[in-house]
C-alpha positions, 0 to 999 in steps of 0.5 A: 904827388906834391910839385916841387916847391924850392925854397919856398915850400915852407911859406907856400904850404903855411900859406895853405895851412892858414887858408884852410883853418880861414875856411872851415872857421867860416864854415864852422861860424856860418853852420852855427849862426844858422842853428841858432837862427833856425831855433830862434826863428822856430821859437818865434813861429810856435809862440804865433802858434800858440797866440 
């Protein structure tokens, strides 16, 4: 079911190609950040632990 996109179908769905790579870099980008804070943040809290 694809809407009939003319002349411009080629520059529409490039559009939506690069939207989508955009979003799951931010996604990707966001997932690691937060593990590597999560770590960061664990390491800090078994060194008071220990202290």
């Amino acid at each position: 079911m694809m809407p009939d996109l003319g002349k411009y179908a080629s520059e529409v769905l490039g559009a939506y190609a690069v939207s989508l790579v955009l979003i799951f870099a931010l996604v990707w980008l966001s997932i690691a950040r937060a593990r590597k804070i999560r770590a960061a943040l664990d390491k800090i809290e078994e060194r008071q632990k220990r202290g």
